[in-house]
N, C-alpha and C positions, 0 to 999 in steps of 0.2 A: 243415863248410862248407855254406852253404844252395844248395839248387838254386831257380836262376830259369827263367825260362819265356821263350823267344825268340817270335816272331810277325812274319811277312812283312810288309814295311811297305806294296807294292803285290801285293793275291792275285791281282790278272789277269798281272802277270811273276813268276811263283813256283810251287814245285812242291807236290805235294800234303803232303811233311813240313810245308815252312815256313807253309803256308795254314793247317795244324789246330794247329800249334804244335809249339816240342820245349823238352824240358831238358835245362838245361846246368848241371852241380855247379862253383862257381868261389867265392872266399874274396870278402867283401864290400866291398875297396878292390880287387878285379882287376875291369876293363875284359870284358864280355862281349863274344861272335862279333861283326862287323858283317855279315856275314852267311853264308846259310848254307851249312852244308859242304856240299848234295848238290847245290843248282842256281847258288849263286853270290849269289841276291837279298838285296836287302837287306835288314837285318830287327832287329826293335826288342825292349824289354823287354815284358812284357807284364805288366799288373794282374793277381793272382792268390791266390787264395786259401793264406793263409800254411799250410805243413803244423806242425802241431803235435804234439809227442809226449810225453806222460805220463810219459817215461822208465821206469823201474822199475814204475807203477805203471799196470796195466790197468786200463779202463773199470769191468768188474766190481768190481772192487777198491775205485774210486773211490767208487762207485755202491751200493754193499754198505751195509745196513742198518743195522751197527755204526758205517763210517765217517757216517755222515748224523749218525747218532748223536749221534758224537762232535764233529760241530761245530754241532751247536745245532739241526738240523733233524729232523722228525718225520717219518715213513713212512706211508703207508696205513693197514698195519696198526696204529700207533700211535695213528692216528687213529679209526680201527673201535673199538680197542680202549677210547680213553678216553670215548668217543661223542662226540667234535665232531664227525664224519661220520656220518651212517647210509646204509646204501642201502636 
């Protein structure tokens, strides 16, 4: 289920949760909060940055020398080593 992001839709009637914002995990055809549980105000979706996860496979992992490798990209060291780069 993705978690979305609620935000008070007026922050001068609203408490300090609903001003800075909260999450709410709900399935993507259910209807979110109209508003919020702690003071009652109304309160809207909010723009945000999607979370994204590599599943199974850590940054490192991603990022690791073998995989660049293996999809057609070259490494620093690659570069040092063939001399397209010098420092």
């Amino acid at each position: 289920m993705p978690t979305y992001m609620y935000i008070a839709q007026d922050p001068a009637k609203s408490c300090a949760r609903c001003r800075e914002g909260f999450d709410v995990l709900h399935g993507v055809n259910e209807s979110g909060p109209e508003a919020c549980p702690d003071c009652g105000a109304p309160v809207r979706k909010a723009v945000c940055a999607p979370y994204v996860s590599a599943g199974r496979w850590s940054s490192k992992r991603l990022l690791s020398s073998d995989n660049l490798r293996r999809h057609g990209f070259e490494t620093g060291t690659d570069l040092l080593e063939s001399g397209k780069v010098k420092l």
